[in-house]
N, CA, C and O atoms as a MOPAC input file, in Angstrom:
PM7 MOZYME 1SCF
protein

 N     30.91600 1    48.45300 1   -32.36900 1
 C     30.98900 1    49.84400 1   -31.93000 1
 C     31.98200 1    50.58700 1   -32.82200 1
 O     33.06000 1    50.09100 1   -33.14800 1
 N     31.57800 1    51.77600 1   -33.19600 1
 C     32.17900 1    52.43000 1   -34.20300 1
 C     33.21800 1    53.63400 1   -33.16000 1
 O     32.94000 1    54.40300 1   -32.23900 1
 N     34.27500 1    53.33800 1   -33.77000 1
 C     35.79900 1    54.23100 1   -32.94700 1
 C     36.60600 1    55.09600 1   -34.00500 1
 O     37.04900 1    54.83600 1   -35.12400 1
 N     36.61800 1    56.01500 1   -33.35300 1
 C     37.08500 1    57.19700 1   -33.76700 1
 C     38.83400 1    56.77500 1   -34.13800 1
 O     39.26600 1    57.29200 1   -35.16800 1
 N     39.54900 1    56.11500 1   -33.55400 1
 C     40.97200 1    55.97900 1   -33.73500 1
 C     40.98000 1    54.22100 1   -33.11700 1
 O     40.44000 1    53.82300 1   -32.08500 1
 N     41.66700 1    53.50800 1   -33.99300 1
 C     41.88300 1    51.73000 1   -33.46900 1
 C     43.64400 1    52.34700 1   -32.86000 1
 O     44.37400 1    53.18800 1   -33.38500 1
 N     43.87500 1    51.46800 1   -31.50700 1
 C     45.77200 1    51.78800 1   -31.13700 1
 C     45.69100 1    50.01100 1   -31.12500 1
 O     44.84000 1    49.22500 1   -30.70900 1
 N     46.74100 1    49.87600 1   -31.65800 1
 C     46.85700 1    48.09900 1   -31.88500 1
 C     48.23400 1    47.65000 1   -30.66200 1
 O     49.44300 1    47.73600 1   -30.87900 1
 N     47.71700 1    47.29000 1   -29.69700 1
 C     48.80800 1    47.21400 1   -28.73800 1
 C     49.08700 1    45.70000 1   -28.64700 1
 O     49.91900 1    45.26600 1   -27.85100 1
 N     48.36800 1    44.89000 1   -29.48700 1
 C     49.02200 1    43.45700 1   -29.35500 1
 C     50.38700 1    43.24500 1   -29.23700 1
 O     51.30000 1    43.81900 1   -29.83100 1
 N     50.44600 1    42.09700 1   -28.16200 1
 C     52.29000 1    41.96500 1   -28.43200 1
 C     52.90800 1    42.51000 1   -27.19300 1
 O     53.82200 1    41.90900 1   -26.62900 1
 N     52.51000 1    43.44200 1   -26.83400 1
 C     52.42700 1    44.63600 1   -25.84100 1
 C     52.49000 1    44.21500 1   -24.26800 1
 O     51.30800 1    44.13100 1   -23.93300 1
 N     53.41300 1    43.87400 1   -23.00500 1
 C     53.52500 1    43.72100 1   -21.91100 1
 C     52.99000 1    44.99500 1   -21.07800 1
 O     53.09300 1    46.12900 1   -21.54700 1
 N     52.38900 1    44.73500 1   -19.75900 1
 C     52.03400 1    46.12900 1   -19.37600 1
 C     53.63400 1    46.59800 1   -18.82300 1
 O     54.67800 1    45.95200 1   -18.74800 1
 N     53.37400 1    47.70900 1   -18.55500 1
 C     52.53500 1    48.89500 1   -18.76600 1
 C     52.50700 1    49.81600 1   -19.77300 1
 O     51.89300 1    50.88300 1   -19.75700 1
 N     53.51700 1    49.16400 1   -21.07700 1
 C     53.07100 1    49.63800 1   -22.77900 1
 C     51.55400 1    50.01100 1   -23.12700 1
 O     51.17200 1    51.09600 1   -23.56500 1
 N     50.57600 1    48.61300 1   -22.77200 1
 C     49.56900 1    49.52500 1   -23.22700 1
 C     48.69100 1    50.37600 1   -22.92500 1
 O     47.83000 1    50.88200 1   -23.64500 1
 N     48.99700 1    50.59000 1   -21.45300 1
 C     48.39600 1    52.33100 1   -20.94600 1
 C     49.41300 1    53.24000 1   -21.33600 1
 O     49.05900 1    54.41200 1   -21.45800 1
 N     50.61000 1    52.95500 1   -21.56000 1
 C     51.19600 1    53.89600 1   -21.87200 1
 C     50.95500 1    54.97800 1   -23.54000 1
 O     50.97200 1    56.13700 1   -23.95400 1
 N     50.71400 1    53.32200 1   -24.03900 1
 C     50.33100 1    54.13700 1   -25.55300 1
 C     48.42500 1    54.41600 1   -25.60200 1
 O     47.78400 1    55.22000 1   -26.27800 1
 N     48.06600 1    53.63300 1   -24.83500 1
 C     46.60700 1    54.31000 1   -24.89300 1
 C     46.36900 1    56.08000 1   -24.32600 1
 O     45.45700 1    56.82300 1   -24.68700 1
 N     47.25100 1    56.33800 1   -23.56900 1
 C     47.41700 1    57.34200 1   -22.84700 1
 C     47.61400 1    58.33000 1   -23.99400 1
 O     46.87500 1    59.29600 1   -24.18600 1
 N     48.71200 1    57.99700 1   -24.77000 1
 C     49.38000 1    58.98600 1   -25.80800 1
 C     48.17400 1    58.51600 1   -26.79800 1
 O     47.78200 1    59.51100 1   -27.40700 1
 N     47.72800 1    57.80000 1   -27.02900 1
 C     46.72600 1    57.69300 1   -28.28200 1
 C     45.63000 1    58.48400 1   -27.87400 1
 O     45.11500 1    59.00000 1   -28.86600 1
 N     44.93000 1    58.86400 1   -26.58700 1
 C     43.60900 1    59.73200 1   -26.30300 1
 C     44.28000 1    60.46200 1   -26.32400 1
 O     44.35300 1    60.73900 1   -27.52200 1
 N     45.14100 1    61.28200 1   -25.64100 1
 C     45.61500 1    62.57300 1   -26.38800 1
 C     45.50500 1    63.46300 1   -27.17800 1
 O     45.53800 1    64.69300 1   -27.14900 1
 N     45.28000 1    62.19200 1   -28.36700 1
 C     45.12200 1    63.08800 1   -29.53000 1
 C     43.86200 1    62.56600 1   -30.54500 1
 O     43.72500 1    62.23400 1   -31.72200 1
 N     43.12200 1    62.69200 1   -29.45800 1
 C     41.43900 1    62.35900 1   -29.91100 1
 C     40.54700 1    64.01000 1   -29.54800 1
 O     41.26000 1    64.72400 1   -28.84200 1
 N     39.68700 1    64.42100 1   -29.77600 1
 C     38.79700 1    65.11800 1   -29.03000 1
 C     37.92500 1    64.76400 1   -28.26400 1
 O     37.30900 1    63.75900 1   -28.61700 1
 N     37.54700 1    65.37300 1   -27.03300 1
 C     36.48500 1    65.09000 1   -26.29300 1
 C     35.03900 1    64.41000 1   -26.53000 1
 O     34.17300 1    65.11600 1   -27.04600 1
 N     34.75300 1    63.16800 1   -26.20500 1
 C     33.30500 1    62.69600 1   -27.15100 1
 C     34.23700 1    61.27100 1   -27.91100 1
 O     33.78800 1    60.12900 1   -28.00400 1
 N     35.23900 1    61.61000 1   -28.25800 1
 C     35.40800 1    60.38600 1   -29.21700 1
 C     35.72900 1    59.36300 1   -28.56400 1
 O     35.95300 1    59.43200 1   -27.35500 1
 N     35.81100 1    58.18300 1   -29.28100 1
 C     36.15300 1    56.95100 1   -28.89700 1
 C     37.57500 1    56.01600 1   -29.47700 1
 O     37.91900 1    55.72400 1   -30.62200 1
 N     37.97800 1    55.82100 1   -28.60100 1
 C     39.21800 1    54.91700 1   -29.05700 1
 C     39.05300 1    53.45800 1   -28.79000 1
 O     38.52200 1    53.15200 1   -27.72200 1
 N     39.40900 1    52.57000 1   -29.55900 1
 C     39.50600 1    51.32100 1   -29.84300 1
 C     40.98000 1    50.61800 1   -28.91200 1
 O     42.07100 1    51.04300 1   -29.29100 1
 N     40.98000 1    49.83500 1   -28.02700 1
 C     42.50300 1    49.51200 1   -27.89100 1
 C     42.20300 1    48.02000 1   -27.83300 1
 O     41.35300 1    47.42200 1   -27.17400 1
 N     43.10300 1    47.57900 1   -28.67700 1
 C     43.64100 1    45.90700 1   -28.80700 1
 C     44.41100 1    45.45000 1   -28.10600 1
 O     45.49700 1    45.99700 1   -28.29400 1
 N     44.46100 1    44.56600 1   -27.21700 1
 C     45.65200 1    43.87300 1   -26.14500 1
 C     45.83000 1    42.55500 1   -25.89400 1
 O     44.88300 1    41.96400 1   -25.37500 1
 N     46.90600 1    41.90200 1   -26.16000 1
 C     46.69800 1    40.66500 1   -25.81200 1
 C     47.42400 1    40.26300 1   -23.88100 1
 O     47.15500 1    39.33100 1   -23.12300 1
 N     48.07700 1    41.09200 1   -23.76400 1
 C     48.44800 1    41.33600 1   -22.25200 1
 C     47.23700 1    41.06500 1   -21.63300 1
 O     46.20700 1    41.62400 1   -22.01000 1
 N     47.25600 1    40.12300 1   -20.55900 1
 C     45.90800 1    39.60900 1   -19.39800 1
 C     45.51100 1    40.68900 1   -18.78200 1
 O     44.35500 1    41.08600 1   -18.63600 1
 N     46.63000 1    41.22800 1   -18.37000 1
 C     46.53500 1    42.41600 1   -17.15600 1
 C     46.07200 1    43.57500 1   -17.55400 1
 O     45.71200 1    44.49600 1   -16.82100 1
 N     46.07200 1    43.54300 1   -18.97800 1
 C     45.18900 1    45.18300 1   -19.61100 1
 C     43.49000 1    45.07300 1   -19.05200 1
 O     42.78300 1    46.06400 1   -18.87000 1
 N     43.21900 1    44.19500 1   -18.92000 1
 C     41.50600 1    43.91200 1   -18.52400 1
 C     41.35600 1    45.27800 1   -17.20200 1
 O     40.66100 1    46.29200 1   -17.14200 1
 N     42.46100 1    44.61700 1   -16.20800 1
 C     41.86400 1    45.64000 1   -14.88400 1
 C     43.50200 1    46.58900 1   -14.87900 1
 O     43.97600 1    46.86100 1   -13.77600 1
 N     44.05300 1    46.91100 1   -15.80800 1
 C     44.80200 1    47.94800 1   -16.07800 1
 C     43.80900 1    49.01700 1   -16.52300 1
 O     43.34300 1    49.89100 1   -15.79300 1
 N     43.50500 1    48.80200 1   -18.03000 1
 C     42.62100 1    49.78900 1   -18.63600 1
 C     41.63800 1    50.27100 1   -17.88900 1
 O     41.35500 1    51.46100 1   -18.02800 1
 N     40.91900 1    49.47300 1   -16.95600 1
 C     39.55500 1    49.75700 1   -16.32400 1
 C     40.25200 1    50.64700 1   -15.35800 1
 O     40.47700 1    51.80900 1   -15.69600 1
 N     40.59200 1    50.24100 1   -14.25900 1
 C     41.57000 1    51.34500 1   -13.62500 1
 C     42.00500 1    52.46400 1   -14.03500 1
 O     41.69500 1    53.45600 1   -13.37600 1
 N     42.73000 1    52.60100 1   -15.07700 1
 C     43.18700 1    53.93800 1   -15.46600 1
 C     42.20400 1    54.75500 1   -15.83500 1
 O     42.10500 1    55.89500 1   -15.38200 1
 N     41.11800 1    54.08100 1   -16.97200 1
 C     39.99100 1    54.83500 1   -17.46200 1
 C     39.47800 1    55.81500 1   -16.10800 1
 O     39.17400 1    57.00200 1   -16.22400 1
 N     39.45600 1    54.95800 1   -14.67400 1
 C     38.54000 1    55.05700 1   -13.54500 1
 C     39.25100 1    56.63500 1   -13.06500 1
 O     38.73300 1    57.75000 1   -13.00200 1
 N     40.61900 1    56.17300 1   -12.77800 1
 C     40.99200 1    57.13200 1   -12.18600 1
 C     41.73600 1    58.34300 1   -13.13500 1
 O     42.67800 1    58.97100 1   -12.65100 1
 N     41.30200 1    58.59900 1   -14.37900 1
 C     41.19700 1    59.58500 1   -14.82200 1
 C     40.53700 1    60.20500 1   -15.95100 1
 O     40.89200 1    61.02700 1   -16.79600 1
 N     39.17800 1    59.39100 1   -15.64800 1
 C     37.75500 1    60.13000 1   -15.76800 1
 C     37.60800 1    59.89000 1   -17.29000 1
 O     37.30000 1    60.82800 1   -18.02500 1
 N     37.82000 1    58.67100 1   -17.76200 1
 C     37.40200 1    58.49100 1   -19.36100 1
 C     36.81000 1    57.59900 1   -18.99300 1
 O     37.05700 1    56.84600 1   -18.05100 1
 N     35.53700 1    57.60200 1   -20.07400 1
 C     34.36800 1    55.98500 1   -19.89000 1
 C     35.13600 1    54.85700 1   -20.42900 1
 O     35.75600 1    54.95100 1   -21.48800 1
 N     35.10700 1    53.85400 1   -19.75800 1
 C     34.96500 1    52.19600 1   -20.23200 1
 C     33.40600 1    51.88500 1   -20.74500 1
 O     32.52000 1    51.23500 1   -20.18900 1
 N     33.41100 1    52.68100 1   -22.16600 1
 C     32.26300 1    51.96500 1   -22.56500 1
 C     31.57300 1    50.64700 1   -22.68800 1
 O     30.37400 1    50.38600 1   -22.58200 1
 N     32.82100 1    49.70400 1   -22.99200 1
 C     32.62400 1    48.32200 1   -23.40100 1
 C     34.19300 1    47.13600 1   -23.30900 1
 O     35.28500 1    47.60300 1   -23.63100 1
 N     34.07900 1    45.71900 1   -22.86800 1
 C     35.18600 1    45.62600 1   -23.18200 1
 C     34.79400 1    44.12000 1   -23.32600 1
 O     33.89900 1    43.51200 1   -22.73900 1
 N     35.86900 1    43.58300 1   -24.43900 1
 C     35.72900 1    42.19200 1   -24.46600 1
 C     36.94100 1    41.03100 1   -24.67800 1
 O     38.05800 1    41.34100 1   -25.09300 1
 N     36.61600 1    39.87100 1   -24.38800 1
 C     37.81800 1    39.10400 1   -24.92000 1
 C     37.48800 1    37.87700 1   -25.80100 1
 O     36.54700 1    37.10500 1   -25.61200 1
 N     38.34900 1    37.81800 1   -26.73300 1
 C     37.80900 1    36.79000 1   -28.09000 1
 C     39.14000 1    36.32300 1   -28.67700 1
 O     40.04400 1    37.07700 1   -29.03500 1
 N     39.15000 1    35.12700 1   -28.72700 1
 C     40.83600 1    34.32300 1   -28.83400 1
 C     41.89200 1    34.93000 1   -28.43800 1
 O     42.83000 1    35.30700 1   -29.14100 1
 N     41.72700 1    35.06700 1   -27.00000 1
 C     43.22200 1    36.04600 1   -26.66500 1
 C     43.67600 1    37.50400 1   -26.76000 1
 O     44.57600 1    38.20500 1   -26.29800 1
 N     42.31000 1    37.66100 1   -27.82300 1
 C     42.54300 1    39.70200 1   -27.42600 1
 C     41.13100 1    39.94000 1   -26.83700 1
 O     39.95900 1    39.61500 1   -27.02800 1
 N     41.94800 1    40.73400 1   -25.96400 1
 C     41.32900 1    42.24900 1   -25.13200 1
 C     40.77100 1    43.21700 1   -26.02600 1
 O     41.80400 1    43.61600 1   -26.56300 1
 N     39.68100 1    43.97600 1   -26.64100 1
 C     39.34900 1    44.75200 1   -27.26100 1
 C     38.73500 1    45.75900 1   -26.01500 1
 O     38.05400 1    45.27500 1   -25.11100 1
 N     39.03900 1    47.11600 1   -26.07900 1
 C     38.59500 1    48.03400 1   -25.01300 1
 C     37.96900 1    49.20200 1   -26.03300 1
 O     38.67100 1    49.60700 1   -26.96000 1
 N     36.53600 1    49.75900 1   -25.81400 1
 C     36.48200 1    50.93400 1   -26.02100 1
 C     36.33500 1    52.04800 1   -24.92100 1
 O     35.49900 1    51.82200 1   -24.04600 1
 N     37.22100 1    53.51400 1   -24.84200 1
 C     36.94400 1    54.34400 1   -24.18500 1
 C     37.09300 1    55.62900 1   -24.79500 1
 O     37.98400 1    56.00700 1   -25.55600 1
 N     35.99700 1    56.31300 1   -24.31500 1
 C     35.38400 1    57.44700 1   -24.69100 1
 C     36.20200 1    58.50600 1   -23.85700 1
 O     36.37600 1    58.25300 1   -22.66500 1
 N     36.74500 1    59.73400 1   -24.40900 1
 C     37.96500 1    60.79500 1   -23.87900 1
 C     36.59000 1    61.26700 1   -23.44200 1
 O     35.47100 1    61.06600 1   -23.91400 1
 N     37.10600 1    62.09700 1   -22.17900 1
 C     36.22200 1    62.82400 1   -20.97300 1
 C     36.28400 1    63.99800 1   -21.69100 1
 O     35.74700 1    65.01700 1   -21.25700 1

């Protein structure tokens, strides 16, 4: 899937990486897609959650040796 901006949050304990995914859509436009990398467990139903409750798609999400790859699309 092709993303408008990659935020590389490996390394990252929550709640760092909603915090910087937060500031990384920000500064996307509406329609685009952001890429977020996580190796934090808890980003799985962090990200999904946040996406939920403030209206950005969880297009896709996966896990492959320990990272979390999330794409979501700014509302």
């Amino acid at each position: 899937m092709n993303a408008d901006k990659v935020l590389d949050a490996k390394g990252l304990a929550c709640p760092m990486p909603i915090v910087r995914t937060k500031k990384a859509i920000e500064e996307l436009q509406t329609g685009q897609i952001l890429e977020v990398q996580s190796t934090d467990k808890g980003s799985k139903n962090d990200l999904t959650g946040w996406a939920n409750s403030t209206g950005h798609q969880l297009l896709e999400s996966k896990e492959e040796n320990g990272i979390y790859t999330f794409w979501i699309k700014k509302k």
